[in-house]
N, C-alpha and C positions, 0 to 999 in steps of 0.2 A: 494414567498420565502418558504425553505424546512421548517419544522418544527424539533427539535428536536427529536419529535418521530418521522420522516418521515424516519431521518437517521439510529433511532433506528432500525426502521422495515428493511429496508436494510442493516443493519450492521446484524442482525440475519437472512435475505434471504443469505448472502454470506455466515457466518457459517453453514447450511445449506448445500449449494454448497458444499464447502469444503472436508464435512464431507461425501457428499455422494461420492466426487470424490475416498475415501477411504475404505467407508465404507465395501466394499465387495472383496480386493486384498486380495492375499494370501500375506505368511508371506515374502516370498522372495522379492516382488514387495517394502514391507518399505525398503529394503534394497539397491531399485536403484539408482544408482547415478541420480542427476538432471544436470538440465545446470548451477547451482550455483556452481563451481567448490567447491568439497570438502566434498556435502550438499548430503544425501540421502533424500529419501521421508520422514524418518521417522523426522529429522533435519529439514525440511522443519513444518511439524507439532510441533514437537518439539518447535522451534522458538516462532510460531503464540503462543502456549498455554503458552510462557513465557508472551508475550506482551498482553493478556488479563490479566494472572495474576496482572501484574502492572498495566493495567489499573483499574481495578477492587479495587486493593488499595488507588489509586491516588483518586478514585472519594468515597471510601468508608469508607480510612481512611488515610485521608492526612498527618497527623504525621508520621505515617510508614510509608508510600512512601517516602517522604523525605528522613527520613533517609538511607531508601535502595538507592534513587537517588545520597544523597551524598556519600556515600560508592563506587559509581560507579563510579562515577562522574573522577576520575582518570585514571577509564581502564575499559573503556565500554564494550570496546570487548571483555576482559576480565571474564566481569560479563555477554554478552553474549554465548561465549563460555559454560561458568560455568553453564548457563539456559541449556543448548543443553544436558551436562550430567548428569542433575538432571531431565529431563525428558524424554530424548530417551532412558536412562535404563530399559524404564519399556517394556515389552512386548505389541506385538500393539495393542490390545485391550484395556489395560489399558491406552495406552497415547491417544488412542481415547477419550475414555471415560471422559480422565481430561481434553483434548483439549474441548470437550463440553461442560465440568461445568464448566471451567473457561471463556469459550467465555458467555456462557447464563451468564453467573453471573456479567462479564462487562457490558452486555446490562442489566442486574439488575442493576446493582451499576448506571452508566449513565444513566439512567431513573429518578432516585432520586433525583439528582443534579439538582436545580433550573435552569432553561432553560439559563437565564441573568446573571449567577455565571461564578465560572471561576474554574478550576480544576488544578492542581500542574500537571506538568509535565516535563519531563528531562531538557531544557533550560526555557521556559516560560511558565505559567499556559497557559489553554488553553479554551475555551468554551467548555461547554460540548458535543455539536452538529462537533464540530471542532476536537475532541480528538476521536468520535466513526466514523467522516470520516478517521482520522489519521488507524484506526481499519482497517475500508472496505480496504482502499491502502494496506496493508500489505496482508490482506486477497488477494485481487488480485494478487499481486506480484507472493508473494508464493505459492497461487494457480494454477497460472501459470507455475509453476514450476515446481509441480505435475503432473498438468497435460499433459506438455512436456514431462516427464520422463514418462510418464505412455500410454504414444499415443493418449490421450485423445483432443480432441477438444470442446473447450467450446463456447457456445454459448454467445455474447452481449449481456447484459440487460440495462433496462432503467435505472440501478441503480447504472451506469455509472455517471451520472450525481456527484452526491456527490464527488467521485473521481476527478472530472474534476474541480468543483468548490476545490476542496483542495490543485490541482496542481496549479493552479492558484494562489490563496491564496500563498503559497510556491515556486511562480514562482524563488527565489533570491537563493535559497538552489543550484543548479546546480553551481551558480559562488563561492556561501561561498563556497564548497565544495574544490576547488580549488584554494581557498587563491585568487577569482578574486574580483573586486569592480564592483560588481551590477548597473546597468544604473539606475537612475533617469526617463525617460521616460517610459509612460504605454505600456502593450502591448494591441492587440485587440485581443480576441480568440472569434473563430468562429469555433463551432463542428455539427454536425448530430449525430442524437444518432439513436439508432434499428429502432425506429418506424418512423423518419424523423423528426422528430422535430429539432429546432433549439436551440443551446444555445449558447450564446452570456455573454463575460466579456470583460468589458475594453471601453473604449472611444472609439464611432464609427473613430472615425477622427485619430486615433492614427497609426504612420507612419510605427508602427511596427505590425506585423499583422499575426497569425498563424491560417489555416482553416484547416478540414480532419474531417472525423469517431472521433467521442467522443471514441469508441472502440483502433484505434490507438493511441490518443493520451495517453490514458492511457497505454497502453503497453509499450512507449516512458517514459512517465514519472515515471517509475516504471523497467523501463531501461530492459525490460524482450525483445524486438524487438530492431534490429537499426533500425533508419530513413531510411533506402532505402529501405527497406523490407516494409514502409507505407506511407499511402497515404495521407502525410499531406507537406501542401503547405506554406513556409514563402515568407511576403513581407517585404523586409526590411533588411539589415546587420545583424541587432542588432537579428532580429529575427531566421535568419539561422543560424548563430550562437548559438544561444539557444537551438535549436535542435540536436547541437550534444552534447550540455552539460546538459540538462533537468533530472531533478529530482524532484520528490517530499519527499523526505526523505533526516534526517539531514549526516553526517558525511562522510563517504567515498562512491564514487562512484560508487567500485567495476569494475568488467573487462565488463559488460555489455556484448551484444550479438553482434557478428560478420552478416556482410551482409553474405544473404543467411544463413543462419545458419540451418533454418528449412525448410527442403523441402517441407511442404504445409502449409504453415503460415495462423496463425488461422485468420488473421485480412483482408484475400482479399475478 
């Protein structure tokens, strides 16, 4: 089983990443549109260094997150939007720059947090280990994002995993998403990550049953690929089904990505 720090140290490899997908474009390139309709690269940034900032408070100083929680709590998007121009104003250097101190300073704050505690977060506290996966998922998304708009192809890591266990864990969010009622019955997930290994959730016997690359399925559950564009295989109604509606993230599910959309998809 991962350790808290196991997720830490992959929640700062993906900052990391991130940071170097950027680190060296010129100033035009913040400015390209992504496949997030609406989003440039620098939005894209922008976002992630909102959602470290809250985490960073949530595990640092829970009284103030609450209250910025409930202030939102009526127009989320609202108060996301409102994140995007209090820090894509700045020039790109500088929103690098805070995009850094605020992702190191969440993997500071989540560090500190007793491993067995539980940290405030927008619907439900959350494990501390469970809140800096919530992190890596966003990191990927939005990384991917970038790095469509940028032509970039990123490479699968084993640090996939975390991800995979968080989609899991948040298997039910794809139907709340859309006002569905969630099945009762488990599913089986069954992924291969880079180096071959296996990872396995869910009741062997379970009649529902989704297999493929730990790599697609996270692209799937981060909604950044469609399903026909990867190479993941359901057994079962219940489970086909899931795959067109999967998500790992609360609220709307956004336009998602069109078959075929990318003419050399990073995930074959």
């Amino acid at each position: 089983m991962d350790t808290l720090n196991d997720v830490l140290k992959a929640l700062a490899a993906d900052i990391d990443e991130v940071e170097s997908l950027v680190r060296d474009i010129d100033e035009a390139d913040w400015s390209k549109p992504t496949p997030a309709p609406g989003w440039s690269v620098a939005d894209q940034v922008a976002h992630l260094t909102f959602i470290f900032r809250l985490a960073k408070t949530a595990a640092a100083d829970p009284d103030t997150f609450r209250g910025i929680a409930a202030s939102a709590s009526h127009n989320f998007d609202g108060a996301v939007n409102a994140a995007l121009q209090q820090f894509n104003c700045f020039p790109p250097s500088e929103l690098l720059a805070r995009f850094r101190s605020e992702g190191d300073a969440s993997v500071e704050a989540l560090a500190a947090v007793p491993e067995n505690s539980v940290v405030p977060w927008l619907v439900n506290p959350l494990p501390p280990a469970v809140l800096a996966s919530a992190g890596i998922m966003e990191l990927f998304g939005h990384g991917q994002d970038v790095a469509d708009a940028l032509g970039v192809r990123r490479e699968p890591t084993e640090r996939l995993r975390h991800l995979a266990r968080f989609a899991v864990l948040t298997r039910d969010f794809g139907y709340l998403s859309r006002g569905l009622t969630p099945p009762e019955e488990p599913f089986r997930f069954e992924f291969t990550t880079p180096a071959g290994e296996v990872l396995a959730f869910g009741p062997e016997d379970a009649a529902q049953k989704i297999t493929g690359p730990v790599h697609d399925f996270c692209l799937l559950v981060t909604r950044r690929r469609h399903r026909d564009d990867l190479a993941l295989t359901a057994a079962g109604d219940e489970a086909d089904r899931w795959l067109d509606i999967a998500q790992a993230y609360r609220g709307p599910a956004g336009e998602g990505r069109t078959p075929g959309q990318f003419a050399d998809p990073c995930c074959d």
